[in-house]
Structures are given as C-alpha cells and as structure tokens.
C-alpha positions as CSV (number, residue, x, y, z in Angstrom):
1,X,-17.7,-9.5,-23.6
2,X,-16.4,-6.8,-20.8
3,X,-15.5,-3.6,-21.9
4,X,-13.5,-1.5,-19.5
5,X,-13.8,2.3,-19.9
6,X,-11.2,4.7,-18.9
7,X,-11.6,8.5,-18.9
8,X,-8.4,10.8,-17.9
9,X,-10.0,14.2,-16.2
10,X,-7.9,17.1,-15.4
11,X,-9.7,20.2,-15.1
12,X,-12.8,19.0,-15.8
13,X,-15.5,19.6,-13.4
14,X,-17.7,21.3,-15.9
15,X,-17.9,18.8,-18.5
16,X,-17.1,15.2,-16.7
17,X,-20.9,14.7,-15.4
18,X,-22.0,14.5,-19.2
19,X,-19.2,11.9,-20.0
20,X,-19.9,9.7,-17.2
21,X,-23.5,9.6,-17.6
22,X,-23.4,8.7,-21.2
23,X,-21.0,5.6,-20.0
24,X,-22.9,4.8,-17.7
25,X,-25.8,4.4,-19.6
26,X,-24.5,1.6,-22.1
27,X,-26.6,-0.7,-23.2
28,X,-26.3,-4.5,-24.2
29,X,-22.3,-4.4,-22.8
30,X,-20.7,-5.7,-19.1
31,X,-18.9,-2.4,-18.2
32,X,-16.6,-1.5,-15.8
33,X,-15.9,2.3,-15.6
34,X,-12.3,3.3,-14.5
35,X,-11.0,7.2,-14.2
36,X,-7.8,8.9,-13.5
37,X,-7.5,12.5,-12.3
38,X,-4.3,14.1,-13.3
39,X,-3.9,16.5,-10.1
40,X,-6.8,18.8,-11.0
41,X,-7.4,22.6,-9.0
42,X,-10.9,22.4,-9.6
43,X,-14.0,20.6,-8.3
44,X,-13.3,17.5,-11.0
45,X,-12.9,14.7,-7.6
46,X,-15.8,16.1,-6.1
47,X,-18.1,15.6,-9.3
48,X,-16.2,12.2,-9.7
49,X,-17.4,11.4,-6.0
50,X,-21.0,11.9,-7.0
51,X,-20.2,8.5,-9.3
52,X,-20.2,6.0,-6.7
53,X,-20.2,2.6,-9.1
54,X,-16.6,4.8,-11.3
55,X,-13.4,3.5,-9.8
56,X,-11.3,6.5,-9.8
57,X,-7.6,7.0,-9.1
58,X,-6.5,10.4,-8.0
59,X,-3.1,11.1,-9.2
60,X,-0.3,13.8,-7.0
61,X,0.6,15.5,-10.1
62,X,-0.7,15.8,-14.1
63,X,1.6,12.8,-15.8
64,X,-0.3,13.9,-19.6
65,X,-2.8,11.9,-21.8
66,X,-0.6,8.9,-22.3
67,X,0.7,8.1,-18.8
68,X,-2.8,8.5,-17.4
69,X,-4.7,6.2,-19.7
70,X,-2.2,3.5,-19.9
71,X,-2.4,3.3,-15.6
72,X,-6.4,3.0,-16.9
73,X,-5.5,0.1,-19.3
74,X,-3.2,-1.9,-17.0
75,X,-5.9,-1.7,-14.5
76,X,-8.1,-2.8,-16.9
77,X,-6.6,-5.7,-18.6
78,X,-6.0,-7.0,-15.5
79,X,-9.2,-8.7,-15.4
80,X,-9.1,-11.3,-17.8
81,X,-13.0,-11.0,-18.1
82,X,-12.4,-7.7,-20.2
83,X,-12.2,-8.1,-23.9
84,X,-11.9,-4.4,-25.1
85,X,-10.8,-1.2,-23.7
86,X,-12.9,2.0,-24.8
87,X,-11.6,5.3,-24.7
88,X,-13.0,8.3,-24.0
89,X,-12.2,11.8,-23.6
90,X,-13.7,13.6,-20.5
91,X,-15.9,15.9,-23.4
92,X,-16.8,13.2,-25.3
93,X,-20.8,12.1,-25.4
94,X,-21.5,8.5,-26.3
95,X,-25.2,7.9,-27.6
96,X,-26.4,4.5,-25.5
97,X,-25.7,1.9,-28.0
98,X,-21.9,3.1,-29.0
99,X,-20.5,0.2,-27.1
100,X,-22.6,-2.6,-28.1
101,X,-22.2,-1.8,-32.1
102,X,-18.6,-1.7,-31.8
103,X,-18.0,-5.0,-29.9
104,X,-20.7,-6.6,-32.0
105,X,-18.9,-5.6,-35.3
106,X,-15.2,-6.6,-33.5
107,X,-16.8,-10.1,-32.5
108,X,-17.5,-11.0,-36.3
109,X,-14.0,-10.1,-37.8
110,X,-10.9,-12.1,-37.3
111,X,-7.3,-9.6,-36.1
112,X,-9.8,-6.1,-35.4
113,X,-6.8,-4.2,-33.6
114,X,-9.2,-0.8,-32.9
115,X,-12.2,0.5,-34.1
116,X,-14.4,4.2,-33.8
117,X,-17.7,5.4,-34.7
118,X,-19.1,8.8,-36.7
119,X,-17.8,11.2,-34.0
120,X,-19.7,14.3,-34.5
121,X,-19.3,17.9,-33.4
122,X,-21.0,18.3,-29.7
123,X,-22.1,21.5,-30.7
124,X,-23.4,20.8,-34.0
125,X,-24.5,17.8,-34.6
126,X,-24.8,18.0,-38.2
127,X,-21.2,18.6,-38.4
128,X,-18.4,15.3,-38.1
129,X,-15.9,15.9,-35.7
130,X,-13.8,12.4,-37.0
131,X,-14.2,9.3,-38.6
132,X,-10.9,8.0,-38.4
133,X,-7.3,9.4,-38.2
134,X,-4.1,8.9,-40.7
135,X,-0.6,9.7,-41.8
136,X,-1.3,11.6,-44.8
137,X,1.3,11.8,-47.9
138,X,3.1,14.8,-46.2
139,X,3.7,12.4,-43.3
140,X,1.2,15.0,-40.8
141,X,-1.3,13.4,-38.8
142,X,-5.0,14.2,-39.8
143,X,-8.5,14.0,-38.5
144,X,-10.5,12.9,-41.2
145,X,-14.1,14.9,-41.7
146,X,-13.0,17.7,-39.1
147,X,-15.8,20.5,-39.5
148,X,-17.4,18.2,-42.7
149,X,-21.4,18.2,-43.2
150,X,-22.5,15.2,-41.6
151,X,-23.6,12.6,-44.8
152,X,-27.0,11.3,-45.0
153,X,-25.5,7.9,-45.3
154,X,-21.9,6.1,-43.9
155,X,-20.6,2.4,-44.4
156,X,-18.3,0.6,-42.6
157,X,-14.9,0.8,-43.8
158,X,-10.9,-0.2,-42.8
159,X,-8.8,2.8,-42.1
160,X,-6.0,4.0,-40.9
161,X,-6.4,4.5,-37.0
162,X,-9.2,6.1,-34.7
163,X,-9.4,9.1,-32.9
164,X,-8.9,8.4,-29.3
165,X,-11.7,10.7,-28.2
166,X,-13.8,8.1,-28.2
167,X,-12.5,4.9,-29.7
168,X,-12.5,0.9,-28.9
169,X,-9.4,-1.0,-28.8
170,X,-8.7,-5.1,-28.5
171,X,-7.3,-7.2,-25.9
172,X,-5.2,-8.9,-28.3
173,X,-3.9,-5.7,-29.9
174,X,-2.9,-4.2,-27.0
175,X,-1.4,-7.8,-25.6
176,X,0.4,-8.1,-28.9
177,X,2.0,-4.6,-28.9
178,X,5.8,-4.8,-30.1
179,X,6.8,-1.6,-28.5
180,X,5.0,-2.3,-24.9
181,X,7.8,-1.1,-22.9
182,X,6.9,2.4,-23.3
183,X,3.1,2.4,-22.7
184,X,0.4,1.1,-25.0
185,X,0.6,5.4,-25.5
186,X,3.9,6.2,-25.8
187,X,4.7,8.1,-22.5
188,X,7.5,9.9,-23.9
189,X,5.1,12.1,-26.1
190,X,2.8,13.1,-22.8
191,X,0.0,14.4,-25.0
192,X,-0.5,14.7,-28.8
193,X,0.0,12.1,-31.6
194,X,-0.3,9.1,-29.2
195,X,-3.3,7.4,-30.8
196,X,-1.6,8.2,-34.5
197,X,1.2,6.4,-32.8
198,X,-0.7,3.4,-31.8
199,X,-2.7,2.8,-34.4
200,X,0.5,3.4,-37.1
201,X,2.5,0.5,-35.5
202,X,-0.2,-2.0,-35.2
203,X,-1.1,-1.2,-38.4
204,X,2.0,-2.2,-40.0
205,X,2.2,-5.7,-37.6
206,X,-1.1,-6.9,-39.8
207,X,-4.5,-5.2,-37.3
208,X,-7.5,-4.6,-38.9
209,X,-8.8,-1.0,-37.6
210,X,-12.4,0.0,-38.6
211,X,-15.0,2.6,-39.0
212,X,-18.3,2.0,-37.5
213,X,-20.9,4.3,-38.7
214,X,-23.5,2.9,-36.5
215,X,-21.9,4.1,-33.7
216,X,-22.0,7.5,-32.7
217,X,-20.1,10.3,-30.4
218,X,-20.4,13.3,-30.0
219,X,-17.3,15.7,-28.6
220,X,-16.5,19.1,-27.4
221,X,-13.0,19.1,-29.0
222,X,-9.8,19.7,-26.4
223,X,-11.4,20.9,-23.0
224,X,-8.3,20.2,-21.1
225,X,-6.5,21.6,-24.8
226,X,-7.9,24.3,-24.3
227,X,-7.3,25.4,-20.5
228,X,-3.5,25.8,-22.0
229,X,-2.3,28.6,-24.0
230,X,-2.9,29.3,-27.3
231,X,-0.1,27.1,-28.9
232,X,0.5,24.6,-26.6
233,X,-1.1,21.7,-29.3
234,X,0.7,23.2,-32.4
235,X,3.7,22.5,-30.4
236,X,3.2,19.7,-29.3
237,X,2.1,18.1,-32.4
238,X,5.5,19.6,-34.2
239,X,7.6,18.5,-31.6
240,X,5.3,14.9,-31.4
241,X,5.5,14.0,-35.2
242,X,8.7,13.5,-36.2
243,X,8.8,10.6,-33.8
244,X,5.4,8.7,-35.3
245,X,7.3,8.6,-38.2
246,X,10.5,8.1,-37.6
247,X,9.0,4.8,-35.1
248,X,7.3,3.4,-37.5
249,X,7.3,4.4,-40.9
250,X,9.8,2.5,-43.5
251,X,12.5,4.4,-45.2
252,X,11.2,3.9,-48.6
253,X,7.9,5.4,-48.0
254,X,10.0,8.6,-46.4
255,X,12.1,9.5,-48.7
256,X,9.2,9.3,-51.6
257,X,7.6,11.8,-49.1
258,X,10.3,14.0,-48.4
259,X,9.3,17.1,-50.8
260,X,5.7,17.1,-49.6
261,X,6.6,16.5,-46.6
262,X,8.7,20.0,-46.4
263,X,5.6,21.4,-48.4
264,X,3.5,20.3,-45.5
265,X,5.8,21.6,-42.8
266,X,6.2,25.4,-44.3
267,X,2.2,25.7,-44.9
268,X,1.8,24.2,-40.9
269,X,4.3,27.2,-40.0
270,X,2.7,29.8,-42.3
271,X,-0.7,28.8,-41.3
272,X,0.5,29.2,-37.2
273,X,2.2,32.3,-38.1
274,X,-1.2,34.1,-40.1
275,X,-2.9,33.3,-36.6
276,X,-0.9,33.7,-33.9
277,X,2.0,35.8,-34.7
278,X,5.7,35.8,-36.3
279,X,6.9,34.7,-32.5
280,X,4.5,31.7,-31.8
281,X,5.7,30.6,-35.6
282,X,9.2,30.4,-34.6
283,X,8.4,28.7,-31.4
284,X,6.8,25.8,-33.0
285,X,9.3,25.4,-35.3
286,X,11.7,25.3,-32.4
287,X,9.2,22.4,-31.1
288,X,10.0,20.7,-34.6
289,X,13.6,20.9,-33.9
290,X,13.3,19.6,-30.6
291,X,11.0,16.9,-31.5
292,X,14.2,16.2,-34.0
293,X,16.7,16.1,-31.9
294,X,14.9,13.7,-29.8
295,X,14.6,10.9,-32.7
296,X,17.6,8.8,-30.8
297,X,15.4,8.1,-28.3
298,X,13.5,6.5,-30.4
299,X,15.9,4.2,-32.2
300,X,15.0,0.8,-30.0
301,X,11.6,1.1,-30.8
302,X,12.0,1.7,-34.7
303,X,13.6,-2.0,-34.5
304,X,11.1,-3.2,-32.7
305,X,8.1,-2.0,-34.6
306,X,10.3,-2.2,-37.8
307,X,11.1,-6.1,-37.2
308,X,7.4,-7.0,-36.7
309,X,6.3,-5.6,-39.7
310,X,3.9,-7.3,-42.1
311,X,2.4,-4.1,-44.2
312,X,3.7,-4.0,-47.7
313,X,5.3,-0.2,-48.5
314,X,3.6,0.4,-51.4
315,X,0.2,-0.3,-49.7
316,X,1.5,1.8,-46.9
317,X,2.1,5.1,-49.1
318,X,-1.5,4.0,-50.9
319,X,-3.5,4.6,-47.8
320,X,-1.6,7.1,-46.7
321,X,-2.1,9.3,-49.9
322,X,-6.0,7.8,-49.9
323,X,-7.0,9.9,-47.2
324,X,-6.2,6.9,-45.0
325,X,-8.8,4.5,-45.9
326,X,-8.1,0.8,-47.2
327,X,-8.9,-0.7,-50.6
C-alpha cells in the first residue's frame, strides 16, 4: 500500500534535512515524498534542492498549515495507488519503521479513519511529546502526555484524534469527509486546531482513530511556532476553538459543558496573563471574541457534519471527560 508524505516548510532550513532523511529512510512502505514551501526568506529551497527524489512545490506567499498540506493531499490522492497520507511536521523525526507499523495495524481493522504513534520529545527522549489529541470536558483541545515520563510499556488503544506532527490518515477518511469543501484542514483556521478539527468530525461520522505504540516520532515542538511572537499560538488557539466546537460538537454535550467550559477559559487567560503580561491577556481574549464572532461562518458546515453524525452524545461527553481515550 503507497503512502504519500507531505511536509509544509517555511522557515526551515535548519531543521528540514533531519525530517527528510528520516522519510526517506522508511522501510517496508512504497513512498512518495511531496513538500510545500510557504514563501520562506531563508535557505529552506536550497536544502529542499539537495532532495532530488522530494517533489516540492514552492508557494508565492505563506497560505498557513492548513492551505499548504491540503495542496499536499490533493496532490497525493490523486494517485489512486496511494492508500494513506502521513503527515509530518518539518521538526518531526520518524524512527525507520514508523510507516510500516501504522499501515500494517490500519490494514487489519475495518473504518481506521487516522492513526499516530508514541511521539516523543526530540530533545528528550524519555519524555512523550503526544500520544493522541482530544476535546476535553472544558471543550479545550489537549495533547495528551505533553512533558510525561515516557512509560516502560504502551498498548494500542482508540482515541480521540492524532497530533498532526506526525500522524497517518486514510484514503477513505479523507474521501468520505462531509465538510470537504473547505479543505480536509479547514483553511479558514490557517494554523492551530486543524487536526482537532479533523479528527472531531470524522469521529462523530463513525472512524476508528488509533494509537500505535510501536511506532515512534520524535519532534522539536513548533519551529515555524516559534519564529513568531510570543503569543501568536495562544491566539490563535482562542480565536481557533470556538469554531471546532461549534462545527462539530452537539448541543447537548455543550450546554452540560458550559460551566467548565468558562472554568477552562478564565484559567487559559490567567495562566497567559502570569506569563506574558496583563496586555497579551487581553489580546487573546480579544482572539476569543473574534474567534466568536466568526461562528456564522461556520453554520453550513455544523449541518453538514451535524447530519452525518453516527456518535452517540453520551459517548461523546465519555471520552471527552476520559482524557479522550475509548472504552
């Protein structure tokens, strides 16, 4: 089974070489590499030239996360030949058999919409970085085992959604997505939340998403993040989350959520507020607002997702308040 690859670079000169070379050194899969550069200023396209078998597109300005991987995906899927798409952040590390343990554990289940392995902290290898990602009870998105000791033992398990850092996802997911109009990522967020997003709505329309242990990552953690101010992700992520929710999540398990919800929100604030200041407080909490007022734009695809949808509500609020796992 093919797996196509897709890696979005922007800025990334200094840490694409590692990503690529841990790619391209799969084993036991047929790969096809594809890359996107969103308009960098440094020496990324001449690092990406040094990778003569990596199809790279060079785009004329940055379009975000979401725009750039889903020109990755179309190009991908349209090769019939390719069965999954993988992934992976330009500071992401895969160790050689990633690939083939994820498409071997997809093969031998029936409706696997996406799976990821034990991502672990670049730096630290004893230290997890993700194993999956979830809507918790206070309707925030979270990366389970951020900063955790790495366990001496892991099994496979259903959760919530994967971390797009370095994650596998299925032709027939993505073929099947209700809400396709917009991108497989939602372009209208640009960065933040996307894979939350995606793995929340096909979720709910009845795909399996998994946890493969036996398949490791390692990743730097936001190195195009990072090349932004200080608060750019805080706000982003405030102004991103009320749409993840309001796109896919059913009334009933909302409004049972609303007072942790607002518990959530103020600690989110206070916690910006204790490390960057009074002023950058008030400025993601203008990104909440906005992120608010933009709900309308979201109305056609809260049908959409909400018609197709197959995931009980109490089951819903049950993962979501079991750190995102499934029973």
């Amino acid at each position: 089974m093919k797996v196509a690859f897709c890696v979005v670079t922007w800025n990334n000169a200094d840490v694409i070489g590692q990503c690529l070379d841990s790619v391209l050194a799969q084993e036991g899969v047929d790969a096809e590499v594809l890359v996107i550069d969103n308009a960098s200023t440094d020496d990324t396209l001449a690092v990406l030239g040094r990778y003569p078998g990596v199809r790279v597109t060079a785009s004329s300005e940055n379009t975000g996360f979401a725009h750039g991987n889903n020109v990755l995906i179309r190009q991908a899927m349209a090769d019939p030949a390719v069965g999954y798409v993988a992934l992976v952040n330009s500071d992401a590390v895969l160790a050689p058999n990633w690939a083939r343990e994820l498409v071997a554990f997809a093969e031998a289940r029936p409706h696997v919409g996406c799976l990821q392995g034990l991502t672990l902290d670049y730096y630290d290898h004893a230290r997890v970085d993700s194993t999956h990602i979830f809507v918790n009870g206070r309707l925030q998105g979270q990366q389970h085992g951020y900063g955790e000791a790495r366990a001496d033992t892991y099994n496979p398990r259903k959760v919530f959604g994967v971390n797009a850092a370095a994650a596998m996802y299925s032709r027939a997911m993505i073929e099947d997505d209700p809400d396709a109009g917009h991108g497989l990522f939602d372009e209208r967020f640009y960065m933040y939340y996307e894979d939350v997003d995606l793995c929340f709505r096909a979720l709910v329309a009845g795909f399996d998403h998994w946890f493969v242990p036996a398949a490791v990552a390692y990743h730097m953690g936001s190195a195009s993040g990072k090349k932004r101010s200080s608060i750019y992700s805080p706000m982003m992520v405030a102004r991103n989350q009320p749409a993840v929710i309001f796109k896919n999540a059913p009334a009933s398990v909302v409004l049972r959520s609303v007072k942790p919800a607002l518990r959530g929100e103020w600690e989110f604030l206070n916690g910006i507020r204790r490390e960057f200041g009074t002023a950058a407080a008030l400025r993601v909490a203008g990104s909440l607002l906005t992120g608010i007022a933009r709900l309308p734009l979201y109305a056609g695809s809260r049908r959409r997702i909400r018609r197709r949808a197959s995931l009980p509500d109490d089951y819903l609020l049950t993962i979501m308040n079991h750190d995102g796992v499934l029973g």
